[in-house]
KOLGU-499429 format. One line per 5 residues: number of its first residue (from 1); their letters; for each residue y, x, z of C-alpha. Coordinates in Angstrom, 2 decimals, decimal comma, m for minus. Example, Ala and Ser with C-alpha at 12.3 -4.5 7.8 and 13.67 -1.06 7.14 Angstrom:
2
1> as> m4,50:12,30:7,80 | m1,06:13,67:7,14
***
This chain:
325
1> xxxxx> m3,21:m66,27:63,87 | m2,24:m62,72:64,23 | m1,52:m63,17:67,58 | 0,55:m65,74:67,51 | m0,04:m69,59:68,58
6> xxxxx> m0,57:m71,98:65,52 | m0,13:m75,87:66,08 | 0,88:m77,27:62,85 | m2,04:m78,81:60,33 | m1,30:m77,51:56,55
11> xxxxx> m0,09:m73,53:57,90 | m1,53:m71,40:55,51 | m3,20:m68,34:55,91 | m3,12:m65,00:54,61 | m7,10:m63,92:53,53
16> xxxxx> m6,43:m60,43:55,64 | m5,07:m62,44:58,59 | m6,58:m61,69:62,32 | m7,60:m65,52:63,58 | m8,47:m66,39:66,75
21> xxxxx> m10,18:m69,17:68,71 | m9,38:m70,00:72,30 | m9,34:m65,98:72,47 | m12,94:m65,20:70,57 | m11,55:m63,45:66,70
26> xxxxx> m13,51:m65,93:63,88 | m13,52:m62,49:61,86 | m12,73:m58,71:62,14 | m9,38:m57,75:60,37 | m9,27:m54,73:57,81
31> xxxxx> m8,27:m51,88:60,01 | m5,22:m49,83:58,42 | m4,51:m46,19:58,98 | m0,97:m45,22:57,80 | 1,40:m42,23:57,89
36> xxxxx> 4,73:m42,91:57,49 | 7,85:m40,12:56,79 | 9,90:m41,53:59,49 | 13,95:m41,31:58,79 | 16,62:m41,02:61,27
41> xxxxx> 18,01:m44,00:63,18 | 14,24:m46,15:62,81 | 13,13:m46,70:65,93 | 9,20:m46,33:66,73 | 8,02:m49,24:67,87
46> xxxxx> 7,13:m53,39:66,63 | 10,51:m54,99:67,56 | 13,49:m53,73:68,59 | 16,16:m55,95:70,99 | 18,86:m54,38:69,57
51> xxxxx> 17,93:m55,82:66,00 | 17,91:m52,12:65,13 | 15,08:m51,63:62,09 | 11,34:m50,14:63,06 | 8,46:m49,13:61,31
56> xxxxx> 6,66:m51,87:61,16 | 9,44:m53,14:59,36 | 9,91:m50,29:56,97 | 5,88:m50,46:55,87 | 5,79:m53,54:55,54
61> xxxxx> 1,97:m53,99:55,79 | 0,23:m57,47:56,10 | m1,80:m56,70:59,18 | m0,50:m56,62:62,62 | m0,09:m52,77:63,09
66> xxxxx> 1,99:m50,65:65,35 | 3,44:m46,92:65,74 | 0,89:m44,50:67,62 | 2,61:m43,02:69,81 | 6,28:m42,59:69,78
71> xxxxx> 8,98:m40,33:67,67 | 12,84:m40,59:69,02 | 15,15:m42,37:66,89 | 17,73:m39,52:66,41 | 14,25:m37,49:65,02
76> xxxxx> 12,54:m37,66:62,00 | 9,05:m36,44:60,54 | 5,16:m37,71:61,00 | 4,31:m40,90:62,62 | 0,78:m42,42:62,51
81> xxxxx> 0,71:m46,29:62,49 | m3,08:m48,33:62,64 | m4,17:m51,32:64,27 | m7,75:m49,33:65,40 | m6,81:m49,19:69,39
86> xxxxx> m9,89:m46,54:69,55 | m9,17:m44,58:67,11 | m5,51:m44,46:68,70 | m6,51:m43,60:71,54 | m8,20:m40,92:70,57
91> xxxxx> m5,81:m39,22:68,66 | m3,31:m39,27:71,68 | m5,04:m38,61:74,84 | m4,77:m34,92:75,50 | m8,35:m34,58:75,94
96> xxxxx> m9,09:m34,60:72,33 | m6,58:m32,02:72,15 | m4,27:m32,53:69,00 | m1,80:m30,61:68,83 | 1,58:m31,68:67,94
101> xxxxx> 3,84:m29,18:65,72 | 7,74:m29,53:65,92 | 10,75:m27,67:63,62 | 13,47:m27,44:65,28 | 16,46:m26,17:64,78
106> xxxxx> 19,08:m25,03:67,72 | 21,90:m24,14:68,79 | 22,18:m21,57:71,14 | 20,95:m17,38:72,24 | 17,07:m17,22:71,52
111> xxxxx> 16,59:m14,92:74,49 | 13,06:m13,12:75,21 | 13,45:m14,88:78,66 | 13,51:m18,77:77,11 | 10,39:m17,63:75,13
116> xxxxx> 8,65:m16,32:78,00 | 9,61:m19,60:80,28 | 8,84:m21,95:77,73 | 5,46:m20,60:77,22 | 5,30:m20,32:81,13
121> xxxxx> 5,97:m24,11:81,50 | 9,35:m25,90:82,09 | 9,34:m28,63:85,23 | 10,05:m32,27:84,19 | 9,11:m35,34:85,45
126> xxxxx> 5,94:m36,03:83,95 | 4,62:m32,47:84,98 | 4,48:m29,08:83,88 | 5,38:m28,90:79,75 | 3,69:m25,98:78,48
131> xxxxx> 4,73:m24,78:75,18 | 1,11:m24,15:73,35 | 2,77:m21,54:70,76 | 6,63:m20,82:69,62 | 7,58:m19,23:66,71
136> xxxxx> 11,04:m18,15:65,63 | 11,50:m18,27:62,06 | 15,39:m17,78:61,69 | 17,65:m16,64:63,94 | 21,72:m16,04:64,06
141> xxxxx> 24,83:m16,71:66,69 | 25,40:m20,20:65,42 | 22,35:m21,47:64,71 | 18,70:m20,24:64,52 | 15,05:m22,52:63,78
146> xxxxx> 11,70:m22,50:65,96 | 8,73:m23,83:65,67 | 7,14:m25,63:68,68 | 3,59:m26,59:69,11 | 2,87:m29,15:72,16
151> xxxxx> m0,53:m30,90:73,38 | 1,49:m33,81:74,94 | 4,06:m36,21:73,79 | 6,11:m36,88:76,54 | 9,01:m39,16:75,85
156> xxxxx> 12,19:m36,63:74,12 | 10,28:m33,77:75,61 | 11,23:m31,24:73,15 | 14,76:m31,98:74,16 | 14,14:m31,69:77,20
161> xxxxx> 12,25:m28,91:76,99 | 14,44:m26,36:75,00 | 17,65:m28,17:77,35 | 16,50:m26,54:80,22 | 16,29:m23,51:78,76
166> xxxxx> 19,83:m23,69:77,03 | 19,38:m24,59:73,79 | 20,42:m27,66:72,21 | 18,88:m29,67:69,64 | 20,70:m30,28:66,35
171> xxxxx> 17,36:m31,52:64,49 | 14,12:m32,19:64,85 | 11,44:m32,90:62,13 | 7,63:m33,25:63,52 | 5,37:m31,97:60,26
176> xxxxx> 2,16:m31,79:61,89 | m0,41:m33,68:64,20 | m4,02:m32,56:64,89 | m5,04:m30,67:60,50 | m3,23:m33,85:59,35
181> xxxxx> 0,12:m32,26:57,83 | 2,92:m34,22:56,27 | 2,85:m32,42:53,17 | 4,70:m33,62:49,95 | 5,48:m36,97:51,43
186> xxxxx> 9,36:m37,51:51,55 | 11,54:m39,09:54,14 | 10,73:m43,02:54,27 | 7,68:m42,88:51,93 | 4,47:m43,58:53,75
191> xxxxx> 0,92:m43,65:52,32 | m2,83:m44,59:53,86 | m4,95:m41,71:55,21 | m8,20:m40,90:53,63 | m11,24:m41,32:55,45
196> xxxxx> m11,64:m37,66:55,78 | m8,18:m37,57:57,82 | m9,15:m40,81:59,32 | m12,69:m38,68:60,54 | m11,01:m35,47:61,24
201> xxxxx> m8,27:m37,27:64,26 | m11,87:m39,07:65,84 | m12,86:m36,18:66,90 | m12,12:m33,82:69,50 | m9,97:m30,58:67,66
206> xxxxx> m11,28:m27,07:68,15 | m9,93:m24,97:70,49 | m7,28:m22,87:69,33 | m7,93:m18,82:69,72 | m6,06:m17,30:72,29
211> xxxxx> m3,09:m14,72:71,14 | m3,70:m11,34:70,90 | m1,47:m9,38:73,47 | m0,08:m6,39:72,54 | m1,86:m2,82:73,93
216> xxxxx> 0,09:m0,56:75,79 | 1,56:1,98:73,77 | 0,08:5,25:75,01 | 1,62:8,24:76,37 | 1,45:11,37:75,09
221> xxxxx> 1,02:13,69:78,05 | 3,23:17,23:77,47 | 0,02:19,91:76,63 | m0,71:22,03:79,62 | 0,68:25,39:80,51
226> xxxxx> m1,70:28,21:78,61 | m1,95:31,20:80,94 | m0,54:34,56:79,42 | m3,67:36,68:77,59 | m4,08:40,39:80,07
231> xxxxx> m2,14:43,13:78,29 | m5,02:44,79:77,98 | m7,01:43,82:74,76 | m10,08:43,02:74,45 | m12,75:45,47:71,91
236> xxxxx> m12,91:44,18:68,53 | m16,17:43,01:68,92 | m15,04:40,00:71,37 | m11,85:39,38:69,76 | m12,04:36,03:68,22
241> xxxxx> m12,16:35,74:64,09 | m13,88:39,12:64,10 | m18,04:39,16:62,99 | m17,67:43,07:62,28 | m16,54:46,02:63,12
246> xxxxx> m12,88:47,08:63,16 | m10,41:46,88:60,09 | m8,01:49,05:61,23 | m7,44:51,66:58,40 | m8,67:55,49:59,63
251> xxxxx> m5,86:57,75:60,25 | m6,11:60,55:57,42 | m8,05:63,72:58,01 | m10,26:61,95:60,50 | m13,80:60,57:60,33
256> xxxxx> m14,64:56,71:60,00 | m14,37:55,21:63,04 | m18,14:54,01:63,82 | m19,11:57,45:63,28 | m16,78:59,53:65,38
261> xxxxx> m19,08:59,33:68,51 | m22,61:58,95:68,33 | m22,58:57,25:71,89 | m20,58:55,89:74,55 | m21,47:58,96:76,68
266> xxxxx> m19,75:61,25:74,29 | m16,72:59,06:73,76 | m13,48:60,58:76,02 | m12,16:58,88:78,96 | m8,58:57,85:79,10
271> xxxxx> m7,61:61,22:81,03 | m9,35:63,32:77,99 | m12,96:64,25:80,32 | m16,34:63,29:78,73 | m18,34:60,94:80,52
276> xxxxx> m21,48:61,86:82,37 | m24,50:61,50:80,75 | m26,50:60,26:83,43 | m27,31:56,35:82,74 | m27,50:54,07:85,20
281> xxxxx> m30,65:51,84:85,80 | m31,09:49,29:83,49 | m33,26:47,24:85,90 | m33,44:46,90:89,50 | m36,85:47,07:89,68
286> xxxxx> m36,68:50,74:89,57 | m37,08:52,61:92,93 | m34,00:53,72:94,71 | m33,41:57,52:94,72 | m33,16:59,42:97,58
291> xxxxx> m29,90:61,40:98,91 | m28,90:64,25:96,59 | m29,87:67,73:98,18 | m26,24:69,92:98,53 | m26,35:73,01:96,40
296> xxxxx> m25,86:76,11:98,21 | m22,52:78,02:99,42 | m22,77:81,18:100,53 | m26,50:81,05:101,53 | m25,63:78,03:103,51
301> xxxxx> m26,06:74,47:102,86 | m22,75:72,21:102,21 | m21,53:70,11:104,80 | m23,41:72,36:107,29 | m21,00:73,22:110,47
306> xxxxx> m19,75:76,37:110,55 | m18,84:78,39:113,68 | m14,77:78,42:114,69 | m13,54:82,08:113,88 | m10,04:83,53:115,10
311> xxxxx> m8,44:87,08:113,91 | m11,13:87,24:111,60 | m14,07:87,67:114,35 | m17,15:85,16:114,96 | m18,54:83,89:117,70
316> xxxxx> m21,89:83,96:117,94 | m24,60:83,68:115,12 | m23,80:81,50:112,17 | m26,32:78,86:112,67 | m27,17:77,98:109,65
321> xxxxx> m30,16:77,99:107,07 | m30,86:80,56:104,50 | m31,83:79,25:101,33 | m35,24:81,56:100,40 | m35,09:83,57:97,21
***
């Protein structure tokens, strides 16, 4: 009965009670699924050979149930206790992946570099303990608070964990496992789950979303070197913001400026001289011109060689070509 041997005829029997025949169960017990606000100094398990008080104890429940998994005795918060082997099992191998969320509070410097090596994994003996997410919600020189999320339950792993980083451990209160949250219930109070909770630990928890990381904060590269603008300015019909013609105000006595030339060919040079009225081709499809014919100097062609002379005499003919009249 319950597990244990009966011998004596008359032993009564509770109506809930697990019994057994030459190992075969006459009858499936009521499975119970409890949460329990453990205190400090219980410990988690059925008996204890110290005499110390456990949780079975502290329920109190008429079927055989035990703690699933394990909280330390010098910690305090959410323990699960049911006497479905399954369903335990479910809720504590990591494949399921229930999380399991720890305050804590510390003593000790909070450095950027325990963060970084608790999310990075701290060696112990079971393996690598990876910190799933940390969150610092006060901090100070004496003492600060964190709050811890782990996928295993390793025995006094926090500890552990946060020891080798520096940091000791001056409470710790576990408040969540898996979506099942302590809530409202107080220290020692304990209370049965509903089957919603019950359904919600069967089954394997969705994946949390991976943090965002931060972007790189961009630089701002120094704007490039802008190239001096020519002395020399441009007309006023390319000069940016202009659409018309020039707003300079005419000097007095003179005429408006569009109308002082009637062309660019009559428009002065810079050194005062008119510019030739000849226009260029506008196309090259035009034929080239032949060489310009020399006007005449003297009745003889320019560029023509004349002969040497000395004291005023020639020599010879000039040999050159009279223009006709």
């Amino acid at each position: 009965m319950d597990g244990e041997l009966v011998t004596a005829l008359g032993t009564k029997v509770r109506p809930d009670a697990r019994i057994d025949v030459d190992g075969t169960p006459t009858r499936q017990a009521r499975q119970r699924y409890i949460v329990l606000n453990k205190p400090v100094g219980i410990v988690s398990s059925v008996q204890d050979e110290r005499g110390r008080k456990t949780v079975v104890a502290l329920v109190g429940a008429p079927e055989r149930i035990y703690p699933v998994g394990r909280l330390d005795t010098d910690s305090e918060g959410m323990l699960l206790l049911t006497n479905d082997g399954e369903w335990a099992e479910k809720v504590l191998h990591p494949r399921y992946g229930h999380e399991r969320e720890y305050d804590v509070s510390v003593i000790g410097s909070i450095t950027p570099g325990a963060l970084m090596a608790l999310r990075d994994g701290v060696r112990l003996e079971e393996g690598l303990a990876v910190a799933t997410h940390i969150e610092v919600t006060r901090k100070s020189r004496s003492a600060s608070r964190m709050t811890i999320v782990l996928h295993t339950g390793w025995r006094r792993q926090v500890r552990r964990m946060l020891a080798a980083v520096g940091l000791k451990v001056t409470r710790l209160v576990r408040v969540r496992i898996g979506t099942m949250e302590i809530g409202k219930l107080r220290t020692g109070e304990w209370r049965d789950l509903t089957p919603r909770e019950i359904a919600d630990l069967a089954r394997p928890a969705a994946p949390r979303p991976a943090p965002a990381r931060p972007r790189p904060a961009r630089v701002q590269l120094a704007p490039a070197a802008v190239p001096k603008p020519s002395q020399r300015r441009a007309p006023s019909a390319q000069r940016p913001g202009r659409t018309g013609p020039s707003q300079r105000p005419a000097r007095p006595g003179s005429a408006p400026r569009s109308s002082r030339w009637s062309s660019s060919a009559q428009r002065p040079t810079s050194r005062g001289a008119q510019r030739p009225t000849q226009s260029r081709p506008t196309t090259r499809s035009q034929p080239p011109r032949g060489p310009r014919r020399a006007p005449l100097v003297r009745g003889v062609r320019k560029g023509m060689r004349r002969p040497a002379t000395r004291y005023g005499e020639t020599r010879g003919p000039v040999r050159a070509k009279v223009a006709p009249r």
